[in-house]
C-alpha positions in Angstrom: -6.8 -13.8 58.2 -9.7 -12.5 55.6 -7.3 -8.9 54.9 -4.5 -11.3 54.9 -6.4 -12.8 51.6 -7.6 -9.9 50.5 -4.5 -8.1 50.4 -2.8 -11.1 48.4 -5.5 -11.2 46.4 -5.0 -7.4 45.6 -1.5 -7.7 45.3 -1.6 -10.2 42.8 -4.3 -8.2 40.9 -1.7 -5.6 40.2 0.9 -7.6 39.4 -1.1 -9.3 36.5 -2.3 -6.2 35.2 1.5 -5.2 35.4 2.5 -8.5 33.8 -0.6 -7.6 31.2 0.5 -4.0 30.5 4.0 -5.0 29.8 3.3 -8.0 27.2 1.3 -5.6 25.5 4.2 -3.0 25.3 6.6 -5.6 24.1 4.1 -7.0 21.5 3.6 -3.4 20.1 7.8 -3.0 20.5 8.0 -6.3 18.4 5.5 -5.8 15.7 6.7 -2.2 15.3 10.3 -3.4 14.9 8.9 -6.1 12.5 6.7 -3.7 10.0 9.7 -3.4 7.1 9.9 0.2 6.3 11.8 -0.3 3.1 14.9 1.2 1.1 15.1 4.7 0.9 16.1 5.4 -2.1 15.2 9.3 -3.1 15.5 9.1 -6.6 13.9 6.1 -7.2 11.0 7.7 -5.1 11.4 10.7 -7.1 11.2 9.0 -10.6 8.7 6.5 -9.4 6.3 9.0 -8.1 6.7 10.7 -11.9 5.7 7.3 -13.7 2.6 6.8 -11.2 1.3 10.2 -11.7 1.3 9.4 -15.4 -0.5 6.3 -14.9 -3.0 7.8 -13.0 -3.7 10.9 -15.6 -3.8 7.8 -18.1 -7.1 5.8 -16.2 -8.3 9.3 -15.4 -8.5 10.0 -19.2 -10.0 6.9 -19.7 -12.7 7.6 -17.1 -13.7 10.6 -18.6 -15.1 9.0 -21.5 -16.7 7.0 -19.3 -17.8 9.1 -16.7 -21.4 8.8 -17.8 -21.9 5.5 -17.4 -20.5 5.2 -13.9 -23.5 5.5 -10.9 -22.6 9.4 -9.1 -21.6 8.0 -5.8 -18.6 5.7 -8.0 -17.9 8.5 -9.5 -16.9 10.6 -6.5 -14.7 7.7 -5.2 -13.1 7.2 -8.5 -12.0 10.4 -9.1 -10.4 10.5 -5.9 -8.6 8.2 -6.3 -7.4 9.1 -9.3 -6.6 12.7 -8.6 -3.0 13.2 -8.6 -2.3 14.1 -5.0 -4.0 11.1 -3.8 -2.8 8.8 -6.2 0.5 9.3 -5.3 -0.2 9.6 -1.5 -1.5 6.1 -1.7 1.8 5.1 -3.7 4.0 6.3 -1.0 2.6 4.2 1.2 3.1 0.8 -1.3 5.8 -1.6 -1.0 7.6 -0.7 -4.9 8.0 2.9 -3.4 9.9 1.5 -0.7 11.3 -1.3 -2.5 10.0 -4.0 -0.1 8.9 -7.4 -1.2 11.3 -8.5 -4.1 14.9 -7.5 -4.8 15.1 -3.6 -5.4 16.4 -3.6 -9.3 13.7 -6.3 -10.2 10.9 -3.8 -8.6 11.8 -0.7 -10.3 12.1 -2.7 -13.7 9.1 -4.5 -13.5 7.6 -0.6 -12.6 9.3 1.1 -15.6 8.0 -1.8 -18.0 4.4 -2.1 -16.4 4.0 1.8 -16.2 5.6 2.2 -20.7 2.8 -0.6 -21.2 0.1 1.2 -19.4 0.8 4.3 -21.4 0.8 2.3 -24.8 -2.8 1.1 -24.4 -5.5 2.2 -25.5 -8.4 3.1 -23.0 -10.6 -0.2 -24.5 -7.4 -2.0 -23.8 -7.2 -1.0 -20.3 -11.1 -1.5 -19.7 -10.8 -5.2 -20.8 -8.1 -5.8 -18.6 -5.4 -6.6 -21.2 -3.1 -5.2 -18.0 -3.4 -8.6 -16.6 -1.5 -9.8 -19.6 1.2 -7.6 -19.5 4.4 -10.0 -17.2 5.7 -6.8 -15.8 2.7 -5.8 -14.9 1.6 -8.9 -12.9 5.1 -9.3 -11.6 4.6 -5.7 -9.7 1.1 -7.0 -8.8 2.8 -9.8 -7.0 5.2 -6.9 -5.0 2.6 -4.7 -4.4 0.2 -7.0 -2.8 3.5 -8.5 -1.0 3.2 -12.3 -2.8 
């Protein structure tokens, strides 16, 4: 009677695990299926990859004035982030490059206006944070932190 119990015991070990294994594989099917992967759109991703690098060799210009004020280990961070490459590595991965979070025309004009009013600033402008009065700008805010 005691292997009886053991062996129905065993067996019904393995089936949870089983019954375990496969809710994970169907969580990780469904949240997979659920990440949006966007509009691909080439020559939006094209043109907007051209407007963020400008935007990134306009802060980087504006860092090098300051470079001397910012503590050496900011300043590694900073610059890496601002280097080209990975500026627009990280932009691949945002929701305007893939046109996810708001309807696609109102993304990519709310990207073209941010990015001429980014240019027009001056560096002061941009270190007081006169961005954050820009509409276009906080409109692609919104999108890009998926409000």
């Amino acid at each position: 009677m005691k292997s009886r119990a053991v062996h129905s015991f065993s067996k019904a070990k393995s089936q949870n695990g089983l019954i375990l294994f496969l809710s994970i594989l169907v969580f990780m099917t469904v949240v997979s299926c659920k990440k949006d992967k966007g509009i691909v759109n080439v020559e939006w991703q094209n043109e907007s990859l051209g407007l963020t690098a400008e935007i990134c060799a306009k802060y980087r210009e504006c860092a090098d004035k300051e470079w001397k004020s910012i503590p050496e280990n900011l300043k590694k961070f900073t610059e890496g982030r601002l280097e080209e490459t990975q500026c627009q590595k990280r932009f691949r991965e945002s929701n305007a490059y893939k046109l996810i979070g708001a309807d696609p025309l109102a993304i990519q004009t709310a990207y073209k206006d941010c990015h001429k009013q980014i240019l027009q600033f001056r560096c002061k402008d941009l270190q007081e944070g006169k961005i954050e009065t820009v509409s276009s700008c906080l409109v692609f805010q919104k999108v890009q932190n998926g409000n």
